[in-house]
Residue frames as a rotation matrix with the C-alpha (Angstrom) as fourth column:
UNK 1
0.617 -0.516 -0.595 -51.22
0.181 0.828 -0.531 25.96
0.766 0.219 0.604 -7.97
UNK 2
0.770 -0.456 0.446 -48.80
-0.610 -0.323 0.723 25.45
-0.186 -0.829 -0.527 -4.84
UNK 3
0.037 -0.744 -0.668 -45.27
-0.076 0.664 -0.744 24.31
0.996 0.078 -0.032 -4.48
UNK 4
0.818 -0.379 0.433 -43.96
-0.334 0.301 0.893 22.66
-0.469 -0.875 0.120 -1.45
UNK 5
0.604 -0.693 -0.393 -40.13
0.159 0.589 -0.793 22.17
0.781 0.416 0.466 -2.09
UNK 6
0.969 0.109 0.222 -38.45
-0.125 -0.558 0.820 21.71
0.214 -0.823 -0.527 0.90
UNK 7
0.212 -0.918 -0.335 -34.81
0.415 -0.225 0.881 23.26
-0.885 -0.325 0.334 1.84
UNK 8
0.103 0.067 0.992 -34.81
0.981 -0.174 -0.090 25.07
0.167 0.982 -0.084 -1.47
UNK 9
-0.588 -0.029 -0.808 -33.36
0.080 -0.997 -0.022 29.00
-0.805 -0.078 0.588 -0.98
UNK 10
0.377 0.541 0.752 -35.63
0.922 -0.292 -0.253 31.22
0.083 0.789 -0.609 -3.20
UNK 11
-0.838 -0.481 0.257 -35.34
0.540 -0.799 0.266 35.02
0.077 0.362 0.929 -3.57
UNK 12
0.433 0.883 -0.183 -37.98
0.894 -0.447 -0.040 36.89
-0.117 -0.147 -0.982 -1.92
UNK 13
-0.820 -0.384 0.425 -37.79
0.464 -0.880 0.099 40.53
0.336 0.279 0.900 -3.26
UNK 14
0.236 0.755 -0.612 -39.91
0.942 -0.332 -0.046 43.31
-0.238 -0.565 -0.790 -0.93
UNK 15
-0.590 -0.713 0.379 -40.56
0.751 -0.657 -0.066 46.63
0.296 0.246 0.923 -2.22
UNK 16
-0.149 0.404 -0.902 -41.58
0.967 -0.130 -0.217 50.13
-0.205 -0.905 -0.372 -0.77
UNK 17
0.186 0.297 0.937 -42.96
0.721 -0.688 0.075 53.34
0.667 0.662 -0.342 -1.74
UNK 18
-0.455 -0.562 -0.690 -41.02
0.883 -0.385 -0.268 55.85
-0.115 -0.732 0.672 0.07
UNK 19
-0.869 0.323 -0.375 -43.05
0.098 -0.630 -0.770 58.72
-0.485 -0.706 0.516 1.98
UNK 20
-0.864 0.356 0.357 -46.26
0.493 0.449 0.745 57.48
0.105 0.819 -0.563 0.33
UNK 21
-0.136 0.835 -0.533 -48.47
0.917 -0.097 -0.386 59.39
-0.374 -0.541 -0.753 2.16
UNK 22
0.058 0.088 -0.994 -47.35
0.209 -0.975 -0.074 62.39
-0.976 -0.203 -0.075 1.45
UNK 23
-0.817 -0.356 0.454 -47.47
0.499 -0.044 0.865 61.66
-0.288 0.933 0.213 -2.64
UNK 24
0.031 0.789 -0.614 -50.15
-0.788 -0.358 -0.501 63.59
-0.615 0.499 0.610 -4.81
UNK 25
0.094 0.008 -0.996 -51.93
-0.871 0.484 -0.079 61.15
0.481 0.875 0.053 -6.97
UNK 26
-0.436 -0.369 0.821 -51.34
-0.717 0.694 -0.069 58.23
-0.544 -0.618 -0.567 -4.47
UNK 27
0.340 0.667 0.663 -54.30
-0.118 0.730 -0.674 55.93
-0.933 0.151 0.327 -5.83
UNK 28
0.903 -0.247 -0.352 -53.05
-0.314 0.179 -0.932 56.77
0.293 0.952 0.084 -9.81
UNK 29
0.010 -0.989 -0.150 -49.51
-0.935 0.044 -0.351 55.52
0.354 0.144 -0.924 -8.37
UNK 30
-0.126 0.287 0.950 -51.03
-0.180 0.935 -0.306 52.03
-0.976 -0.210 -0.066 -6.50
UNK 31
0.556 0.828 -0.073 -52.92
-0.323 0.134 -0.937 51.68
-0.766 0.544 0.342 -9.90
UNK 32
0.737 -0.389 -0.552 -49.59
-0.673 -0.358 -0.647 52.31
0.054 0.849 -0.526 -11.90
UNK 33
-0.661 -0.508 0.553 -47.55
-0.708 0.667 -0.233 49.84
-0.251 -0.545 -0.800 -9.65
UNK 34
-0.021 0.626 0.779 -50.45
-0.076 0.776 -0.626 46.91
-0.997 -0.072 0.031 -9.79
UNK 35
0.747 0.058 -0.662 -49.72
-0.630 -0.257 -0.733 47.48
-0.212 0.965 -0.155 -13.72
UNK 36
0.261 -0.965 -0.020 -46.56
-0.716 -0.179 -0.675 47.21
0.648 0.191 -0.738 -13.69
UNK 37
-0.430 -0.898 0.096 -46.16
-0.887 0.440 0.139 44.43
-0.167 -0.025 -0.986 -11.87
UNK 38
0.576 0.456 0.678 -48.78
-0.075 0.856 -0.512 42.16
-0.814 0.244 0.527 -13.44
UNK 39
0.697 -0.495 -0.519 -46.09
-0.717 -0.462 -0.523 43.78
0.019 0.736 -0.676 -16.44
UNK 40
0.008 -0.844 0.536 -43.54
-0.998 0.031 0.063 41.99
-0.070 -0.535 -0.842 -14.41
UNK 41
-0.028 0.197 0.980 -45.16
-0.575 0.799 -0.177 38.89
-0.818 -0.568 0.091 -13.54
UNK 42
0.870 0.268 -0.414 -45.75
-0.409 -0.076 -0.909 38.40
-0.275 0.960 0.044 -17.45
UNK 43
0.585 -0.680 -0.442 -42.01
-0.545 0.074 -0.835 38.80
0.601 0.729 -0.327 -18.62
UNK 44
-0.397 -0.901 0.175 -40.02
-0.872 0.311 -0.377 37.23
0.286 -0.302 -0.910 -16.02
UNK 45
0.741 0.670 -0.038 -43.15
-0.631 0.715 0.301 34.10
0.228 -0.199 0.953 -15.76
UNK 46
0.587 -0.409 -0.699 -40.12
0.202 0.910 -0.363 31.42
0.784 0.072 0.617 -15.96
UNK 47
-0.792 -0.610 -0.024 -37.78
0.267 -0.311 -0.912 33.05
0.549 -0.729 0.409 -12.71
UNK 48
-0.448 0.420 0.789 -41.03
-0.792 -0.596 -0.132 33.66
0.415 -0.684 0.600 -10.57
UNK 49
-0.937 0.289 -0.194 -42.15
0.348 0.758 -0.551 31.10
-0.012 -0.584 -0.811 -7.84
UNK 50
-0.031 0.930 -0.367 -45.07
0.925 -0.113 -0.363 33.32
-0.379 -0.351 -0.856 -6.68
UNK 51
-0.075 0.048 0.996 -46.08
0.708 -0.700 0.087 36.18
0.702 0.712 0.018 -8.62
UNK 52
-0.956 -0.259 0.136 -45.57
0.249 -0.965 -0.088 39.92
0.154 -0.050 0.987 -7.82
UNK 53
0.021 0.971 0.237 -48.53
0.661 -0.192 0.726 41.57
0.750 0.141 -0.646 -6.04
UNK 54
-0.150 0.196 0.969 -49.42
-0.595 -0.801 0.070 44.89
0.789 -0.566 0.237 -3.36
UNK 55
-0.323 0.343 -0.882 -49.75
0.545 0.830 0.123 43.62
0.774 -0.441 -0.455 -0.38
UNK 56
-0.149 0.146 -0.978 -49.88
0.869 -0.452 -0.200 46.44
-0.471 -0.880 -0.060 2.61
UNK 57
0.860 0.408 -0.307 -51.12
0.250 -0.861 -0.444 49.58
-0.445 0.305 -0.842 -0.04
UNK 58
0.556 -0.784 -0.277 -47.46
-0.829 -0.499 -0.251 51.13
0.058 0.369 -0.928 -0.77
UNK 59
-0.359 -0.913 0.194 -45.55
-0.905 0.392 0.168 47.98
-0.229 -0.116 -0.966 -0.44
UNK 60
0.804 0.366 -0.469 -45.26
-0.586 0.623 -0.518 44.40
0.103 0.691 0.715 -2.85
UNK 61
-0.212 -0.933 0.290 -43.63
-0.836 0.326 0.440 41.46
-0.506 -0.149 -0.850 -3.14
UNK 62
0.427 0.070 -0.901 -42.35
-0.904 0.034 -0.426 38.56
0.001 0.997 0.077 -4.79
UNK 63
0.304 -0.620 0.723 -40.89
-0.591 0.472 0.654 35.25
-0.747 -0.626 -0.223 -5.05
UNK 64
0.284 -0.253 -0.925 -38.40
-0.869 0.340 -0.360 34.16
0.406 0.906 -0.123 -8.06
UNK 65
0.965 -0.013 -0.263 -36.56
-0.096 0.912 -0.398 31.03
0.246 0.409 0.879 -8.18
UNK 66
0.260 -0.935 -0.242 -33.17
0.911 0.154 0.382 32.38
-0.320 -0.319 0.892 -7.93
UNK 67
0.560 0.223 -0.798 -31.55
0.335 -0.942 -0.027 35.83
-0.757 -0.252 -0.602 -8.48
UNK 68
-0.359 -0.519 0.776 -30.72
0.888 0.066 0.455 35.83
-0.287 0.852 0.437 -12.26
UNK 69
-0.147 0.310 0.939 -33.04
0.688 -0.651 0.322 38.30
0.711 0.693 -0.117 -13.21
UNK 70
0.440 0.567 -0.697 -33.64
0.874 -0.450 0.185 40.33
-0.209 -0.690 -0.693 -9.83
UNK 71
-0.106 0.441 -0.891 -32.23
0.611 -0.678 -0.408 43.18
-0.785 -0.587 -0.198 -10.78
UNK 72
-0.881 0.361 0.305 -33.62
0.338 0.030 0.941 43.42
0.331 0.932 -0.148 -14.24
UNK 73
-0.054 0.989 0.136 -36.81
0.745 -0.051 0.665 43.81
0.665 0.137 -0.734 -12.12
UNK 74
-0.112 0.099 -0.989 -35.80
0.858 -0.492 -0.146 45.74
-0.501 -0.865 -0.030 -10.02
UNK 75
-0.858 -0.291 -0.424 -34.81
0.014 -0.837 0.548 48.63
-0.514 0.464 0.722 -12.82
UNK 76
-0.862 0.457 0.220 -37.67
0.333 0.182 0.925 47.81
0.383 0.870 -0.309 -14.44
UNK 77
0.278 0.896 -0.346 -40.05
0.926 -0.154 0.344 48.82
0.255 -0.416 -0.873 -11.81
UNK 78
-0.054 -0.646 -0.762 -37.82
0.509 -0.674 0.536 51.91
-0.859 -0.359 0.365 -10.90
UNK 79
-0.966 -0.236 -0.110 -37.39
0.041 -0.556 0.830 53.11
-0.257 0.797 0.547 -14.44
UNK 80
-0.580 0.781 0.230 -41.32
0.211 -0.128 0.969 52.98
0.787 0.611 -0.091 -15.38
UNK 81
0.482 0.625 -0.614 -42.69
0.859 -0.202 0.470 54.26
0.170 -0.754 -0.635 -11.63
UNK 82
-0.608 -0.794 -0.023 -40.01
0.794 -0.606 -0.058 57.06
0.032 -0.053 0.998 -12.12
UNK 83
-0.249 -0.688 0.682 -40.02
-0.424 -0.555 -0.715 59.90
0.871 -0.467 -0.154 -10.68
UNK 84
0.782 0.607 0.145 -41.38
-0.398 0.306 0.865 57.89
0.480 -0.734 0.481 -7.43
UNK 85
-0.291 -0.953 0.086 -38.53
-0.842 0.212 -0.496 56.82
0.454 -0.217 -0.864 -4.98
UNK 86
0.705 0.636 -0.312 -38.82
-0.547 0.769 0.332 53.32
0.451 -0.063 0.890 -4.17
UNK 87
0.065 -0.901 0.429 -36.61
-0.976 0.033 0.217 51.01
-0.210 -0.432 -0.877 -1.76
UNK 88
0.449 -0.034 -0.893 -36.06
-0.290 0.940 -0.181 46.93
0.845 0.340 0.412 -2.70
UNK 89
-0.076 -0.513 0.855 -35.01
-0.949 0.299 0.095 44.63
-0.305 -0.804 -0.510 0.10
UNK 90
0.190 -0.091 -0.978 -33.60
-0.749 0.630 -0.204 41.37
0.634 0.771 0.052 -1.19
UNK 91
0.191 -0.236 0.953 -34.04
-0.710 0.637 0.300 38.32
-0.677 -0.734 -0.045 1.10
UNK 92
-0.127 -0.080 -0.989 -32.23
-0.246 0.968 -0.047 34.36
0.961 0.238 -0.143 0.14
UNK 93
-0.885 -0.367 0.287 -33.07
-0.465 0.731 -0.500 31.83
-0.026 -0.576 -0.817 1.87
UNK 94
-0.954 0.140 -0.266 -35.29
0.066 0.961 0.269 28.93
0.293 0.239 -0.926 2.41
UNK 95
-0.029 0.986 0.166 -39.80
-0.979 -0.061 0.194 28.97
0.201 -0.157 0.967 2.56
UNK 96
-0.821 -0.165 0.546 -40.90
-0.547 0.497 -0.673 26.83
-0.161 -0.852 -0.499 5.26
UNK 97
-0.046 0.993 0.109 -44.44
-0.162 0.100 -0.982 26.99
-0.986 -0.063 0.156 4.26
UNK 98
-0.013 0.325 0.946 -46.48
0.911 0.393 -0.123 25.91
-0.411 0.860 -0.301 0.64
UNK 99
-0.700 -0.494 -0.517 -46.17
0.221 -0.837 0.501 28.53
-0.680 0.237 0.694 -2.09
UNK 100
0.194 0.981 0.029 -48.91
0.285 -0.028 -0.958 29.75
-0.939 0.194 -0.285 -3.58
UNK 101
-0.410 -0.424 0.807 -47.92
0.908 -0.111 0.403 30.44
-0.082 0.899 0.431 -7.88
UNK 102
0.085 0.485 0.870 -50.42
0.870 -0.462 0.172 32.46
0.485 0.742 -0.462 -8.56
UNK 103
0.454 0.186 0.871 -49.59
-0.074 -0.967 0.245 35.24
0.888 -0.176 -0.425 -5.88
UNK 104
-0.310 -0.892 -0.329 -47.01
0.352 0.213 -0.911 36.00
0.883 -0.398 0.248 -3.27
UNK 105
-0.148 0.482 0.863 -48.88
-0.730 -0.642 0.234 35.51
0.668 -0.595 0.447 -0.49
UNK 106
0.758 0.244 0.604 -48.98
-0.608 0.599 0.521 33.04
-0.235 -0.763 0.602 3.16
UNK 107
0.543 -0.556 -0.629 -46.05
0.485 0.820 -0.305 31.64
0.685 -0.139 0.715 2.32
UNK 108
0.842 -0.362 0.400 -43.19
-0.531 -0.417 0.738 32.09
-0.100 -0.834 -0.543 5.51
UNK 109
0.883 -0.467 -0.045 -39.90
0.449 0.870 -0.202 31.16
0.133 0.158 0.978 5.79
UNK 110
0.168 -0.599 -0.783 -36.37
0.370 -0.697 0.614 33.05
-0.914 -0.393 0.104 6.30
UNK 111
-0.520 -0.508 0.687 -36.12
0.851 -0.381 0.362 34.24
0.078 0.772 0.630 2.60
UNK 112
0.289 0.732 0.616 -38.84
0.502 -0.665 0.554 36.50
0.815 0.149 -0.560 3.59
UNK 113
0.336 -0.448 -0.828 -37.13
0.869 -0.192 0.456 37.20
-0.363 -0.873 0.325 7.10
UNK 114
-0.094 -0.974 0.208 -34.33
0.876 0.019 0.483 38.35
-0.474 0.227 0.851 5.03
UNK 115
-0.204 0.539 0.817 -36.10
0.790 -0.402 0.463 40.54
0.577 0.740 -0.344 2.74
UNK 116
0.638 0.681 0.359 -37.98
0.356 -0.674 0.647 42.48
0.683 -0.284 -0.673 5.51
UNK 117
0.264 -0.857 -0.442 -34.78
0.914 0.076 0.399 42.48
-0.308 -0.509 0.803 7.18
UNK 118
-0.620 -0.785 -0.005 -33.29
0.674 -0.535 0.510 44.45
-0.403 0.313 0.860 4.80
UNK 119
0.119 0.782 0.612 -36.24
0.650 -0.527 0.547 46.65
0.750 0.333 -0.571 4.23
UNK 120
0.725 0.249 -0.642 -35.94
0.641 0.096 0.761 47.41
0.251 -0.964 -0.090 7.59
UNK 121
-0.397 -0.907 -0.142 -31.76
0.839 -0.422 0.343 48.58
-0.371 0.017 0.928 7.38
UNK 122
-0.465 -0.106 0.879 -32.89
0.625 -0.742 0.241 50.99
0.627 0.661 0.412 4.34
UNK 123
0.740 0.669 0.070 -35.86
0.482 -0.600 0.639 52.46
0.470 -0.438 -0.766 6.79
UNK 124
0.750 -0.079 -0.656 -33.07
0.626 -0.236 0.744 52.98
-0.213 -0.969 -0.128 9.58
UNK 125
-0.553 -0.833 0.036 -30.22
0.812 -0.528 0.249 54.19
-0.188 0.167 0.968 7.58
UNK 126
-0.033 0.421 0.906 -32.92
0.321 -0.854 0.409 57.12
0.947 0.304 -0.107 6.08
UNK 127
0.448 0.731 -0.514 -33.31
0.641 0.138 0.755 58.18
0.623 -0.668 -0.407 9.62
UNK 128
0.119 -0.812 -0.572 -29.93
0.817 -0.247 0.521 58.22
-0.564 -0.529 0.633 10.75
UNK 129
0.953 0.120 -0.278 -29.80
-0.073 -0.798 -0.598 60.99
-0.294 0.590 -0.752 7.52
UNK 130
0.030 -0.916 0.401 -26.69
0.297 0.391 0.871 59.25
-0.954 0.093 0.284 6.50
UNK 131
0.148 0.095 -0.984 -25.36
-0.731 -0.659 -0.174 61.32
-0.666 0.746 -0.028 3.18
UNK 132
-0.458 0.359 -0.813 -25.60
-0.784 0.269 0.560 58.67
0.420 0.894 0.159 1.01
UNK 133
-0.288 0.344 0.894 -28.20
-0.651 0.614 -0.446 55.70
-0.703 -0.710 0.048 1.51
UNK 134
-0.978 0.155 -0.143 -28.48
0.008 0.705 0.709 52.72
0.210 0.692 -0.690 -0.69
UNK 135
-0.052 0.987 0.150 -32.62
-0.985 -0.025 -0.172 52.06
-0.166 -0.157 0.974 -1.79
UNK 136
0.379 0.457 -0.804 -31.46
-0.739 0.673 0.034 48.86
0.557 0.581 0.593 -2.47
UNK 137
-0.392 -0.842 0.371 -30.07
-0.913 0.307 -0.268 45.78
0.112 -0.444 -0.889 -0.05
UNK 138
0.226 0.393 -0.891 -29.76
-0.324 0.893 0.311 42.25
0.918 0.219 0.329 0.54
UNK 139
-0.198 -0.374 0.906 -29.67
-0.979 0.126 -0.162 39.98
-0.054 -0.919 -0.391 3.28
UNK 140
0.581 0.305 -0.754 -29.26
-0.348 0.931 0.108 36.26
0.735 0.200 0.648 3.85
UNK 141
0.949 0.051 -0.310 -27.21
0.223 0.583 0.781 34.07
0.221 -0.811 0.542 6.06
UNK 142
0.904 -0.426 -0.022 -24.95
-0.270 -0.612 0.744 34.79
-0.331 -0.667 -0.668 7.94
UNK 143
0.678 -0.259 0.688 -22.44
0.412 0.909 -0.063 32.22
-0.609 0.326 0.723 6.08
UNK 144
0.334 0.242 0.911 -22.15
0.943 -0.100 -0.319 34.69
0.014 0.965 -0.262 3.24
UNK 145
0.383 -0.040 -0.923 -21.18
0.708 -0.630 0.321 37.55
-0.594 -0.776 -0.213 5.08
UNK 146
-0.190 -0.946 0.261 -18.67
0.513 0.131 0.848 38.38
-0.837 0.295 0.461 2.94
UNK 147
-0.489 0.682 0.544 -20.44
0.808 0.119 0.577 38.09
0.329 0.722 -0.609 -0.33
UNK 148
0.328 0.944 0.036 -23.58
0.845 -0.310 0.435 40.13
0.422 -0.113 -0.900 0.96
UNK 149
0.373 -0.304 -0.876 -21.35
0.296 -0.856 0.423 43.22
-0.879 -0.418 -0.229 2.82
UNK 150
-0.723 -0.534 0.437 -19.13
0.446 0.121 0.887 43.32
-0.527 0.837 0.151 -0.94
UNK 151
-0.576 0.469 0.670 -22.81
0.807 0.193 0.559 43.49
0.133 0.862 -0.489 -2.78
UNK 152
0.503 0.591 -0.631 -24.41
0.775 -0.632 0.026 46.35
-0.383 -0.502 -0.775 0.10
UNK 153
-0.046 -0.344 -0.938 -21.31
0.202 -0.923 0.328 48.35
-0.978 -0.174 0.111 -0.30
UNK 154
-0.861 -0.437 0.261 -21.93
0.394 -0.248 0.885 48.48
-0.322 0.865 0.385 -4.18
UNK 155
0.279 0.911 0.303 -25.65
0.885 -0.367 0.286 49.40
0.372 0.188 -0.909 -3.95
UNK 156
0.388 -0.191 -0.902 -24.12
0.510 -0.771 0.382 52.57
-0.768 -0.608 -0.202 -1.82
UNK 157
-0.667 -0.683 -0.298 -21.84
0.005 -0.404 0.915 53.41
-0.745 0.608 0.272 -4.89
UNK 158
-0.455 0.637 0.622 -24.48
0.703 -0.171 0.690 52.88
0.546 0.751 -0.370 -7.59
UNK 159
0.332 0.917 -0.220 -26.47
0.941 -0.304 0.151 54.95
0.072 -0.257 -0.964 -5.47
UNK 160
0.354 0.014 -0.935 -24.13
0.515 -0.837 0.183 57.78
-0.780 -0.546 -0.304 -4.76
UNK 161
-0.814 -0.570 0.112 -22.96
0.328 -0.293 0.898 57.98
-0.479 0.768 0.426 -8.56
UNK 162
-0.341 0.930 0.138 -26.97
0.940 0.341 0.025 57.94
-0.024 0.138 -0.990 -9.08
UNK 163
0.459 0.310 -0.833 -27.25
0.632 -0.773 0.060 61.41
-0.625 -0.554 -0.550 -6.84
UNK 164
-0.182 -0.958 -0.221 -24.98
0.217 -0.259 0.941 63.06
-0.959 0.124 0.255 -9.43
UNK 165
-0.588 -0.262 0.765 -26.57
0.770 0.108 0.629 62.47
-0.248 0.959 0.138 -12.64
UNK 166
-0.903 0.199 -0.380 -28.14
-0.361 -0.831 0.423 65.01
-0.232 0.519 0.822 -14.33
UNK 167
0.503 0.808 0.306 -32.16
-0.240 0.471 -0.849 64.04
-0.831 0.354 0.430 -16.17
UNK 168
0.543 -0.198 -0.816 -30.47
-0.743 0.339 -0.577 63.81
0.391 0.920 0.037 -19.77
UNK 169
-0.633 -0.771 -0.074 -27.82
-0.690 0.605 -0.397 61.34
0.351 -0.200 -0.915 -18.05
UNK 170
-0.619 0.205 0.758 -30.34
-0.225 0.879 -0.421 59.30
-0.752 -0.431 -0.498 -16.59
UNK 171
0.545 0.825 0.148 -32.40
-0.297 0.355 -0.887 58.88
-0.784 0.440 0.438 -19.70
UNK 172
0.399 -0.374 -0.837 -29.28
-0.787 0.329 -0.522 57.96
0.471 0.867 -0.163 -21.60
UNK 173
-0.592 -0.386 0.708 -28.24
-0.805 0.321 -0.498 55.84
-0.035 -0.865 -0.501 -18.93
UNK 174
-0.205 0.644 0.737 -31.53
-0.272 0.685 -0.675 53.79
-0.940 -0.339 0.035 -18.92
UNK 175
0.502 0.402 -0.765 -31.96
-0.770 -0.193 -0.608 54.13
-0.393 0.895 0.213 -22.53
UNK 176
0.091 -0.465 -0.880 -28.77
-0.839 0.440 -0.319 52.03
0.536 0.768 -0.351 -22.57
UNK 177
-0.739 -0.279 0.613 -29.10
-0.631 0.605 -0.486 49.73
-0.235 -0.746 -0.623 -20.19
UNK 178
0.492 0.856 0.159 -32.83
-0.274 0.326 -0.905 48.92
-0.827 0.402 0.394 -21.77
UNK 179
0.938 -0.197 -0.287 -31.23
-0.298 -0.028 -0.954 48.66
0.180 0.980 -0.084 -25.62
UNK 180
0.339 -0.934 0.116 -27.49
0.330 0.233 0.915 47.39
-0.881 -0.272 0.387 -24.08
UNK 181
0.803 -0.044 0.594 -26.09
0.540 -0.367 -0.758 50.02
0.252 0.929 -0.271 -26.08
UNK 182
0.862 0.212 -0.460 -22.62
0.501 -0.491 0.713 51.39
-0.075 -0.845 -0.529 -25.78
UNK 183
-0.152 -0.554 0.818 -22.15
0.942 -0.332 -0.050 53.38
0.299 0.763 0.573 -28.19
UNK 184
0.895 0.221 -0.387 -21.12
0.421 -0.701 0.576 56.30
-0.144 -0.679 -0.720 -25.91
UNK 185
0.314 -0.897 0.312 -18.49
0.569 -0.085 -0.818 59.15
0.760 0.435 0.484 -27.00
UNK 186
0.292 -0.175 0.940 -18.22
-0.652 -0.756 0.062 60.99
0.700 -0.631 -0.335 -23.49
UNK 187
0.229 -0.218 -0.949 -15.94
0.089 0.975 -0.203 59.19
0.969 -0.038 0.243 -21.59
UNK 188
-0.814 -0.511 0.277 -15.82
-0.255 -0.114 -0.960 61.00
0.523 -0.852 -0.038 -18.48
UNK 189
-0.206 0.956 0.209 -19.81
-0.967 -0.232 0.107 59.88
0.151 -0.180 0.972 -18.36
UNK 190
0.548 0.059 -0.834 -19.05
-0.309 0.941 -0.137 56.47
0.777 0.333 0.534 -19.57
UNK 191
-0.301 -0.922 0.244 -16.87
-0.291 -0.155 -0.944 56.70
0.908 -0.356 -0.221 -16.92
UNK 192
-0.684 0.375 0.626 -19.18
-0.702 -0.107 -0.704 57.32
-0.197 -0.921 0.337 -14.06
UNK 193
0.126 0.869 -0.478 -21.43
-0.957 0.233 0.171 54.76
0.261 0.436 0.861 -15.63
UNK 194
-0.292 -0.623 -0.726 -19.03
-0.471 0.754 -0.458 51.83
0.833 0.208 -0.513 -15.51
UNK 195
-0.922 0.152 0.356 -19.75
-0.339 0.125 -0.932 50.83
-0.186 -0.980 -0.064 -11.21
UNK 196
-0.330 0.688 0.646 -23.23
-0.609 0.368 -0.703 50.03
-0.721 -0.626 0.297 -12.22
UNK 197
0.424 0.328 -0.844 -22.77
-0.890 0.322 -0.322 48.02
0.167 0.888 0.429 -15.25
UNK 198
-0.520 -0.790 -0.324 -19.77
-0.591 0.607 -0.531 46.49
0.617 -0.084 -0.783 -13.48
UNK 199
-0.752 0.143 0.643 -21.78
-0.529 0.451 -0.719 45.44
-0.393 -0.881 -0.264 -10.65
UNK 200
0.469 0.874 -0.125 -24.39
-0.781 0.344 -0.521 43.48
-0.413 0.342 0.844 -12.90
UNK 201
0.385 -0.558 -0.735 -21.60
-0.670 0.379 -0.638 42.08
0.635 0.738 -0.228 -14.21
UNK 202
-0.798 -0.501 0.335 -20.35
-0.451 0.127 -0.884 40.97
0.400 -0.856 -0.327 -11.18
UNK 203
-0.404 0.847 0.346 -24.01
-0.697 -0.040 -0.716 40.10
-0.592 -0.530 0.607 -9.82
UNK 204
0.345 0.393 -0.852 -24.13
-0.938 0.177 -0.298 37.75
0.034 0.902 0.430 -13.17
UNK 205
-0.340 -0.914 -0.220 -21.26
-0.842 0.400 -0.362 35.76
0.419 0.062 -0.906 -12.25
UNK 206
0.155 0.392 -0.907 -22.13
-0.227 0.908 0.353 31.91
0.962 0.151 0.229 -11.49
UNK 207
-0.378 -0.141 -0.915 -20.61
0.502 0.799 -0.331 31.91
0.778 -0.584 -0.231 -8.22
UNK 208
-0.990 -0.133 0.046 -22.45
-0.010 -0.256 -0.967 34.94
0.140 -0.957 0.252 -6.74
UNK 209
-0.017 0.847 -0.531 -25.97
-0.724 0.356 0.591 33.66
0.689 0.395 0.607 -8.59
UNK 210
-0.012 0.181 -0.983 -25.23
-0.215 0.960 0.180 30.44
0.976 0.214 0.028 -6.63
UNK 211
-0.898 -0.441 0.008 -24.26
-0.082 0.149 -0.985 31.38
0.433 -0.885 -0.171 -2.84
UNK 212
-0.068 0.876 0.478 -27.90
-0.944 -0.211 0.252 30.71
0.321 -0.434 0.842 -2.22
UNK 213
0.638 0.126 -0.759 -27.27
-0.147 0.988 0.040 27.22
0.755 0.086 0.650 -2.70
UNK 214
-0.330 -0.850 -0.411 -24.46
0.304 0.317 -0.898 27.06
0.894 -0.421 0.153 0.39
């Protein structure tokens, strides 16, 4: 099935398998990823233009509708490809070309631009060996500036409170974020937790769901 809706922003989401070559097990991690996101393609069926698929060996992509659930999938591939380090580059904006449903492939357009854009930043900031580096960013029109510098610098903070936890913290961490549980009596944990619950919160909000639409 194809759509063709033109001037419509989507949400093209590109991810990467950082220093794949050098993983042990590579093929049982492709194998475990092509799971996992037919997993994907499954639960989030009603927020996905073109389904989730490998496209270049270590690196997949996607195309939703709009960015309610993106980073629901994002944790969701992250928390079940764990310990694997993985980077996400989040493009809005508008697909020029027909969309294939059944697989996120031959379509073009600047939401992909945007995406590979910001795939691109994460590659250069690892280079530069900058002490902390977000694995996650977005990128869209200029317009938004604002908006989209606000949302980078909070992937930097989720990330550098990230570098910090302990394993038991991150399995109680994901445990509650999976089960939105938070019934937590350590509050100097609950503490450090707060930046990346806030920023879902904040990433929930109607008017920063919608700046695709401007």
């Amino acid at each position: 099935m194809f759509l063709s809706l033109e001037g419509v922003p989507f949400v093209a989401l590109i991810g990467d398998i950082k220093s794949s070559r050098s993983l042990m097990m590579r093929n049982e991690i492709q194998e475990q990823l092509s799971s996992i996101l037919d997993e994907i393609n499954i639960r989030y069926r009603k927020s996905i233009a073109a389904k989730f698929l490998i496209t270049l060996g270590d690196e997949f992509q996607g195309l939703l509708f709009d960015g309610k659930n993106i980073l629901e999938i994002i944790q969701d591939i992250r928390m079940k490809l764990y310990p694997v380090e993985l980077r996400f580059g989040i493009g809005i904006g508008k697909i020029s070309t027909r969309i294939d449903t059944e697989m996120a492939l031959g379509a073009d357009g600047p939401g992909y631009y945007h995406a590979r854009n910001a795939i691109d930043i994460l590659k250069d900031n690892e280079k530069r060996n900058k002490k902390v580096v977000a694995d996650i960013r977005l990128e869209m029109e200029e317009s938004n500036s604002s908006q989209v510098t606000l949302i980078n610098t909070i992937f930097e903070l989720e990330k550098s409170i990230e570098q910090t936890w302990t394993q038991r913290q991150r399995e109680i961490i994901w445990d509650m974020m999976k089960n939105q549980d938070g019934q937590l009596k350590d509050r100097k944990f609950v503490g450090s937790l707060l930046p990346s619950l806030l920023f879902r919160r904040i990433w929930q909000r109607e008017d920063i769901m919608c700046m695709r639409m401007h």
